[in-house]
C-alpha positions as CSV (number, residue, x, y, z in Angstrom):
1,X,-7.8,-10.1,2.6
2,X,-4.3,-11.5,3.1
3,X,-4.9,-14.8,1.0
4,X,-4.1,-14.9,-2.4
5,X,-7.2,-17.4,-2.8
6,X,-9.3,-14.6,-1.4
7,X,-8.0,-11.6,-4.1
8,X,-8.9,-14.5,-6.6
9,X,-12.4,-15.3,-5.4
10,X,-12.7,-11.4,-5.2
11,X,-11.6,-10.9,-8.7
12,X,-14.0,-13.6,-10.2
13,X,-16.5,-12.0,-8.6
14,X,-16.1,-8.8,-9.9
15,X,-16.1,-10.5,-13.4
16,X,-19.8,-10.4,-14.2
17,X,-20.3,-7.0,-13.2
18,X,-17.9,-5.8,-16.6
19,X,-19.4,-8.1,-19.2
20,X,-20.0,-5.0,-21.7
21,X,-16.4,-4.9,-21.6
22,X,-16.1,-8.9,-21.9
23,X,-13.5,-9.0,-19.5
24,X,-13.6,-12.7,-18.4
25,X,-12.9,-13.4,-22.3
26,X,-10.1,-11.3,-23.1
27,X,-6.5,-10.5,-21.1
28,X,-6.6,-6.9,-20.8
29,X,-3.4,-6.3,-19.3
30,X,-3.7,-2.5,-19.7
31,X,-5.6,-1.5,-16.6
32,X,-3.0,1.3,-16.0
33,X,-3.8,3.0,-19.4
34,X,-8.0,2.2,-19.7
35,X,-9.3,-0.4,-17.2
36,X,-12.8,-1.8,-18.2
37,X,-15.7,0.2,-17.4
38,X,-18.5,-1.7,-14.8
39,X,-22.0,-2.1,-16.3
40,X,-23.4,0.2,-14.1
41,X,-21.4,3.3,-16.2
42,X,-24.5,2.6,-18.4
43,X,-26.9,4.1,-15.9
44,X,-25.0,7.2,-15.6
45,X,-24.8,8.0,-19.1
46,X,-28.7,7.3,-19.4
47,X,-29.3,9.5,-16.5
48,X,-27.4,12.4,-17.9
49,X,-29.6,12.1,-20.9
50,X,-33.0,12.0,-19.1
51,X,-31.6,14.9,-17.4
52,X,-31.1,16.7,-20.1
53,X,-34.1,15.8,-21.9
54,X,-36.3,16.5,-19.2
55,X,-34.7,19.7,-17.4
56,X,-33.4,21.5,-20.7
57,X,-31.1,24.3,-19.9
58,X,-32.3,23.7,-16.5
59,X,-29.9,20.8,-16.1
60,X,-26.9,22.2,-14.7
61,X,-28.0,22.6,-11.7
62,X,-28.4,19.0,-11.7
63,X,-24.9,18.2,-13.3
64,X,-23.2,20.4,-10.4
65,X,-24.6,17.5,-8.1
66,X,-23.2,15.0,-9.8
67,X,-19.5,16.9,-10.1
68,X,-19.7,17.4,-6.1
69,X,-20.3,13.5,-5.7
70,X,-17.2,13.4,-8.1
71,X,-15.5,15.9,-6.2
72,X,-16.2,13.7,-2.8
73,X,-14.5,10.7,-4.3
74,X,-11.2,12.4,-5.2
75,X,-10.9,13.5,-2.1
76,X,-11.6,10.4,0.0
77,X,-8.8,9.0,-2.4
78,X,-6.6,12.1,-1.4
79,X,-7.3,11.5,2.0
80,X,-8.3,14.9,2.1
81,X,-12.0,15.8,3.2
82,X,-12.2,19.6,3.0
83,X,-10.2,19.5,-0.6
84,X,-11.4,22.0,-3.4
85,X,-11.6,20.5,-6.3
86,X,-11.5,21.9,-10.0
87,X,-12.4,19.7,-13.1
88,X,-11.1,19.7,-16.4
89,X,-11.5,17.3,-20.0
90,X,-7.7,16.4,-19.1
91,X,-4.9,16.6,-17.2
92,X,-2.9,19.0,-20.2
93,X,-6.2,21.7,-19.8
94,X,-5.8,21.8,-15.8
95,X,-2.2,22.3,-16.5
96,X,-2.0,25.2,-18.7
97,X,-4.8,27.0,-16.4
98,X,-1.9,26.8,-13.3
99,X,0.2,27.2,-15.4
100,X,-1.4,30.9,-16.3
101,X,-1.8,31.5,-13.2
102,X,1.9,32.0,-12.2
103,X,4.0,35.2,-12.8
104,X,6.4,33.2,-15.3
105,X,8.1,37.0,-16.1
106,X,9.4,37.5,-12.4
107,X,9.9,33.8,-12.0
108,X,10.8,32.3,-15.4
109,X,12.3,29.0,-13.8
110,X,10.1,25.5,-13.8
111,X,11.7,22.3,-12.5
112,X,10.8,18.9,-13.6
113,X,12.0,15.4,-14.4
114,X,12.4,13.6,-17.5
115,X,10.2,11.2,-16.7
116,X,7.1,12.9,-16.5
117,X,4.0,11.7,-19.3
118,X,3.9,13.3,-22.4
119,X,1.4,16.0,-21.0
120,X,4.0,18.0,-19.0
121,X,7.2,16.5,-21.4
122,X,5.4,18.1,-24.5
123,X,4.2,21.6,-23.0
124,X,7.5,22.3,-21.1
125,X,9.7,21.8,-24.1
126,X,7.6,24.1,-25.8
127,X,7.9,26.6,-23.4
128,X,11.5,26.2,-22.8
129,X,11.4,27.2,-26.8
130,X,9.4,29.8,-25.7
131,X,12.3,31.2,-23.6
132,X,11.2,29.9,-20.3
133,X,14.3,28.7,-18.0
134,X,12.8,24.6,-17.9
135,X,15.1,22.2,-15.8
136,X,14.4,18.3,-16.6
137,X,15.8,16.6,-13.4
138,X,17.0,13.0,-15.0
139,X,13.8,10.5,-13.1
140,X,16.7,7.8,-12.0
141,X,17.8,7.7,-9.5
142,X,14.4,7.1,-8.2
143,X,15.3,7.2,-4.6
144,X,17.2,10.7,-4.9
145,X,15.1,12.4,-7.3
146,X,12.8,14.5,-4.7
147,X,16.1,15.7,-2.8
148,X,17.8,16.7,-6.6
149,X,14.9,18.4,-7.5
150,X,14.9,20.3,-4.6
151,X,18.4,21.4,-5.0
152,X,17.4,23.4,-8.0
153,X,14.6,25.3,-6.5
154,X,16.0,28.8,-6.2
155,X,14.5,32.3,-5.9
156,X,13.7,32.3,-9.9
157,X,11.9,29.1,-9.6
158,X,7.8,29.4,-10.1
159,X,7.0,25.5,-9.8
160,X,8.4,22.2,-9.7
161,X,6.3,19.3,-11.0
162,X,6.8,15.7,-10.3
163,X,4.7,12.8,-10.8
164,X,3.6,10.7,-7.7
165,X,4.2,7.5,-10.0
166,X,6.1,7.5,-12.9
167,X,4.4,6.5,-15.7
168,X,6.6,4.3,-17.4
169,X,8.9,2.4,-14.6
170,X,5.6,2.6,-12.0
171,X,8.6,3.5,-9.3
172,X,6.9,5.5,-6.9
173,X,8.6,8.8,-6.0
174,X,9.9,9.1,-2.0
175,X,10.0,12.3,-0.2
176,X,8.1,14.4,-2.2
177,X,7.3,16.2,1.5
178,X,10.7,17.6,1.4
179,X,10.7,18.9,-2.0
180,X,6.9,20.5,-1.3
181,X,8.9,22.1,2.2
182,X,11.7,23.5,-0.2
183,X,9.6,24.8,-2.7
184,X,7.2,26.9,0.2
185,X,10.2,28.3,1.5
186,X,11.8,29.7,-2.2
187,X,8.1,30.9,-2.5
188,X,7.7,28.3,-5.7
189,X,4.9,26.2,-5.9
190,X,4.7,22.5,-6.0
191,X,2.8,20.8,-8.2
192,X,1.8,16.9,-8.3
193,X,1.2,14.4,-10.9
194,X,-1.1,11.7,-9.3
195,X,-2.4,10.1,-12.0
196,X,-0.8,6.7,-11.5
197,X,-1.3,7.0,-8.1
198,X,-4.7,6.7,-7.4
199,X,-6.4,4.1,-7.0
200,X,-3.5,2.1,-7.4
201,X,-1.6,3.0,-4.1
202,X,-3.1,4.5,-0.6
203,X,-2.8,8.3,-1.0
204,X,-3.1,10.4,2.0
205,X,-1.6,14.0,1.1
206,X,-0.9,15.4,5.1
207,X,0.5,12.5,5.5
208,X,2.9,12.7,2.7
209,X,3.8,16.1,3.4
210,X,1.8,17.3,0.1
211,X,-1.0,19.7,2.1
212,X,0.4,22.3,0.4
213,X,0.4,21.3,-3.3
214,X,-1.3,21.5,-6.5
215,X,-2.7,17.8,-7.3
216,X,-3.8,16.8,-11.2
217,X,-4.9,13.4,-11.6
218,X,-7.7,11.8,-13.5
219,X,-10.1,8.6,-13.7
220,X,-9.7,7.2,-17.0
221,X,-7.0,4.6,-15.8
222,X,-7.4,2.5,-12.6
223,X,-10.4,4.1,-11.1
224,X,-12.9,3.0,-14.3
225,X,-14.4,6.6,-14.4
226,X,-13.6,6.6,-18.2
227,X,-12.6,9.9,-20.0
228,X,-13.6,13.9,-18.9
229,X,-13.0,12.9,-15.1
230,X,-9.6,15.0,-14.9
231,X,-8.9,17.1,-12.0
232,X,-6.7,19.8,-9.8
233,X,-6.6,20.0,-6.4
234,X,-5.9,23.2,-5.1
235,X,-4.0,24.2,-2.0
236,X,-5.4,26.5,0.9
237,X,-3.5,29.2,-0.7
238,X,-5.1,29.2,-4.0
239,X,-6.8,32.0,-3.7
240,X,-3.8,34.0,-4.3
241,X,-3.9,33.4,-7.9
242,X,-5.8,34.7,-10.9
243,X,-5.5,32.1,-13.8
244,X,-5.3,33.7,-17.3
245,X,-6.6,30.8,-18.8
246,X,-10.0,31.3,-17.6
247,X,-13.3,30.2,-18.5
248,X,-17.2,31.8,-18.2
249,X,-17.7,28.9,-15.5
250,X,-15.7,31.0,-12.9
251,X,-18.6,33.2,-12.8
252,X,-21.4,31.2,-13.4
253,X,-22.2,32.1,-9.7
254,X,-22.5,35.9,-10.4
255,X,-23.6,36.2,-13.9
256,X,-27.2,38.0,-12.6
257,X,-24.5,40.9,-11.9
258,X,-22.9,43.3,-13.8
259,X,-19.2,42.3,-14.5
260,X,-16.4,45.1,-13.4
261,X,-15.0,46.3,-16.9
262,X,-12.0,47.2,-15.7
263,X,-10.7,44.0,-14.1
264,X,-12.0,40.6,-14.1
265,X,-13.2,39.1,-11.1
266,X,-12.6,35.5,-9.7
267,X,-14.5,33.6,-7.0
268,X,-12.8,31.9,-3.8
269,X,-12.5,28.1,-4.0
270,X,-12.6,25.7,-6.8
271,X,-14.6,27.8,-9.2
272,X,-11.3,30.0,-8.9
273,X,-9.8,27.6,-11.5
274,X,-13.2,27.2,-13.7
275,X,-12.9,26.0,-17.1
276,X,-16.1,26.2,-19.4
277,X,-19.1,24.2,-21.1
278,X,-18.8,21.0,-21.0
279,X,-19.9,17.5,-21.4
280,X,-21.5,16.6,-17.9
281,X,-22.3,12.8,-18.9
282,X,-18.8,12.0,-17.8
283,X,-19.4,13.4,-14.4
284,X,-22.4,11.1,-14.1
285,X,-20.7,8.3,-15.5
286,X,-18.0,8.7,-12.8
287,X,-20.5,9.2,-9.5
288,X,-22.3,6.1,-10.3
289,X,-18.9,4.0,-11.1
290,X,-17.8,5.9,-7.3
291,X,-21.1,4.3,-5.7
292,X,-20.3,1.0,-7.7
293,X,-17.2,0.7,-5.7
294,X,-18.5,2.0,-2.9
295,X,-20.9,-1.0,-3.0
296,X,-18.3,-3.7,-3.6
297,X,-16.1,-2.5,-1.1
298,X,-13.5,-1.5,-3.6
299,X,-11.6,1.0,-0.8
300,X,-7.8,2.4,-1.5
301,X,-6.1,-0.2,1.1
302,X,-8.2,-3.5,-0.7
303,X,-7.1,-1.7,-4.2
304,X,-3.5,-1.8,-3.1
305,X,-3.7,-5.3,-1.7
306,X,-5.0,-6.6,-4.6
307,X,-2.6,-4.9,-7.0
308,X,0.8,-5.8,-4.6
309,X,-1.0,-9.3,-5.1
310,X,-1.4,-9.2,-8.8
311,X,1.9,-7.2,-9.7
312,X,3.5,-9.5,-7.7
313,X,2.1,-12.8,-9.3
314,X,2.9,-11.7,-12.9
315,X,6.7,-10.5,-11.6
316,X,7.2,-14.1,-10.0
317,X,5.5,-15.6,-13.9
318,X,7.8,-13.4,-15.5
319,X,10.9,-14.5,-13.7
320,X,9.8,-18.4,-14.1
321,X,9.9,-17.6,-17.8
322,X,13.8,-17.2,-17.7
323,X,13.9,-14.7,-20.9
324,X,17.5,-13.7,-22.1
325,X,18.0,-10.3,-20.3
326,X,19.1,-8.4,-23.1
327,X,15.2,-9.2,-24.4
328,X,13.5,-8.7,-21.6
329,X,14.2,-7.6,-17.6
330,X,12.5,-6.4,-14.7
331,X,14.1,-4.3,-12.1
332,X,14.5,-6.4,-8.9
333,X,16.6,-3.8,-6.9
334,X,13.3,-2.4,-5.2
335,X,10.6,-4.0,-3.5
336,X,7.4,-4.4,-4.6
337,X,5.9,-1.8,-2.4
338,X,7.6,0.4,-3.8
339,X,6.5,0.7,-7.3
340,X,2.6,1.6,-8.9
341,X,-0.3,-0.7,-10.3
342,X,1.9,-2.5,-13.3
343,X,4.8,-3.8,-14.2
344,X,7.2,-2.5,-16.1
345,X,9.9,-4.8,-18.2
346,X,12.7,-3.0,-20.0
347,X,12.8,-4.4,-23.2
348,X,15.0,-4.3,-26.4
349,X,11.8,-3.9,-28.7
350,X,9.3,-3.5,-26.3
351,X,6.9,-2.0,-29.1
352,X,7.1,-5.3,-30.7
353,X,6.9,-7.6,-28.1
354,X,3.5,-5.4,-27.7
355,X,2.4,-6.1,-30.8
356,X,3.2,-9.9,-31.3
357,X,0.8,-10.1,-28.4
358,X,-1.7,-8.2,-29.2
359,X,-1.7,-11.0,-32.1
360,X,-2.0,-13.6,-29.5
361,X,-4.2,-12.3,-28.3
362,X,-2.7,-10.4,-25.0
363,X,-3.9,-5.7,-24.4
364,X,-0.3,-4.6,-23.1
365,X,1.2,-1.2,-24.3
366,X,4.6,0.0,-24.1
367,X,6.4,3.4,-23.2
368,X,9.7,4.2,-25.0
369,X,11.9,0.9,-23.7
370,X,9.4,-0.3,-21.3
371,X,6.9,-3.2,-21.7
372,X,3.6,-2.6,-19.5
373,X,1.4,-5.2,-17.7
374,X,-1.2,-3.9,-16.2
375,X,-3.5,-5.8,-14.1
376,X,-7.3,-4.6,-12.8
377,X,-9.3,-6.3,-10.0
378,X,-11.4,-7.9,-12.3
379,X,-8.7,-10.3,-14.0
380,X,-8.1,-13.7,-12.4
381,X,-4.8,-15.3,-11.5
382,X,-5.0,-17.3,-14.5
383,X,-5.8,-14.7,-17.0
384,X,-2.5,-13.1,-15.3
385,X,-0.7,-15.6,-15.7
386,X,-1.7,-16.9,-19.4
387,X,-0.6,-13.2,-20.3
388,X,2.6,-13.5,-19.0
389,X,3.3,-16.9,-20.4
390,X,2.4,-15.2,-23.9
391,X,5.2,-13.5,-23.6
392,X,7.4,-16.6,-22.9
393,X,6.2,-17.9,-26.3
394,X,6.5,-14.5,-28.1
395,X,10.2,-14.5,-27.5
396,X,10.9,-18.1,-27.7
């Protein structure tokens, strides 16, 4: 699909098929925070109610599917088939369970960058309160920030953690294969933020050089699976760890047996990194929204040709618009390949640029200096640019 005419005709399509959402009426331009839900989210929430109405306690058997059929469509975005796959509320929850798992007292050294979201930004400043050695990395320059990174890595070092995409520039992160190699051979771990990443760009972790990482990421942004879809990947050598943060789902397999009092016992695999109870309508929410893409052909290489089209078509609208740079610039030094599903304007108020057009009428959000766009396969090339245009007449 190589013709803009054709990502048009695709998106109008789509239309229809969010109308709970109303998304053919209103210029959500925040598809990289909360895109629209499709209708069909409806029948997974229903389902997990009949479920539970009719199978009682007996349901969880019947949830487990569901989270497997979720499981399979992370790791087709991953590119990675044989992937185990743990699942968490959020990101922040998945985090502090690796985060437990490492020996922080021989290895009290964790790199990262200062442009990671406010999940990682927030707990590492408290533990670097906490006494733990934590090295911020400055995000720009992009190009050299995997290579910097990795130049801090030393013996002390228990994990680096870098986001795929960052979430407020949408610069995607190169050579995050060499900083994964470094990391191995210090004996640190590697851990990847791929949040903005998927199913916005083509992800395919051997061939990025990531086999050998930890992977968080979630649905509630571009891939419509709403909230309690988070995630961790873990890598063929999980099974060296023993989480602290552990919850009674990590033996949910045994609990006929009598637990060892003396030490607590993990099993192999995903379940290693178990949480607890939980709200399973999210998981079915998620595997019939995966089948709903599956059935409109929604794969990772259309998902990126659709967003290099619509990123692209509200950069060129934005540059048409002429604004003074000292209110509003984009950065033009890259190409668009290589930067995420939005776009990202530096801005001298960008919070109230964001709110004039909220009054007009426009979803953005902003991020510190940054003004977002972010478009979804179900917005038109007009909505697009009408949003952009918005802006034009917020600032004139």
């Amino acid at each position: 699909m190589s013709a803009a005419l054709s990502v048009d005709d695709l998106s109008r399509s789509l239309a229809p098929h969010y109308s709970r959402f109303r998304v053919a009426e209103r210029l959500l331009l925040t598809g990289h925070s909360h895109q629209a839900w499709p209708d069909v989210a409806v029948e997974g929430q229903l389902e997990a109610f009949d479920d539970a109405a009719r199978a009682v306690d007996e349901k969880w058997a019947l949830a487990a599917a569901k989270a497997e059929e979720v499981a399979s469509g992370y790791r087709a975005l991953l590119g990675d088939p044989d992937a185990e796959i743990a699942f968490g509320a959020n990101t922040h929850e998945l985090i502090v369970r690796f985060l437990s798992a490492l020996d922080l007292r021989a290895r009290p050294r964790v790199i990262t960058t200062d442009g990671e979201f406010h999940t990682v930004r927030r707990q590492f400043m408290r533990l670097a309160e906490a006494g733990i050695d934590v090295v911020r990395v400055p995000a720009d320059p992009v190009d050299t920030l995997a290579e910097r990174m990795a130049a801090e890595v030393d013996d002390r070092t228990a994990a680096a953690v870098v986001s795929l995409v960052l979430f407020e520039t949408a610069r995607i992160v190169p050579g995050l294969g060499d900083l994964a190699a470094v990391c191995a051979s210090r004996g640190a771990e590697a851990v990847i933020d791929a949040y903005h990443a998927l199913g916005a760009i083509e992800v395919d972790l051997h061939e990025l050089g990531l086999a050998d990482t930890w992977v968080v990421g979630g649905g509630y942004k571009y891939l419509q699976l709403g909230e309690g879809n988070c995630f961790l990947r873990l890598p063929p050598h999980a099974d060296e760890f023993r989480p602290v943060v552990t919850g009674w789902f990590a033996e949910f397999g045994a609990l006929a047996e009598e637990p060892d009092p003396a030490r607590v016992a993990y099993p192999r695999g995903a379940a290693r990194f178990a949480g607890s109870t939980y709200d399973p309508t999210s998981h079915y929410r998620a595997a019939r929204v995966f089948r709903f893409h599956a059935e409109q052909g929604l794969t990772p290489t259309l998902r990126r040709e659709v967003s290099l089209h619509q990123v692209g078509l509200l950069a060129r609208t934005f540059d048409e618009l002429d604004l003074p740079e000292d209110m509003a610039t984009r950065d033009r030094s890259v190409p668009r390949e290589a930067c995420g599903g939005f776009l990202a304007l530096r801005c001298r108020d960008a919070l109230g640029l964001q709110r004039a057009l909220a009054e007009r009428g426009v979803s953005t959000d902003s991020r510190g200096r940054y003004l977002r766009f972010g478009p979804a396969p179900y917005l038109s090339d007009a909505q697009l640019t009408d949003a952009m245009t918005a802006l034009g007449d917020v600032v004139s």
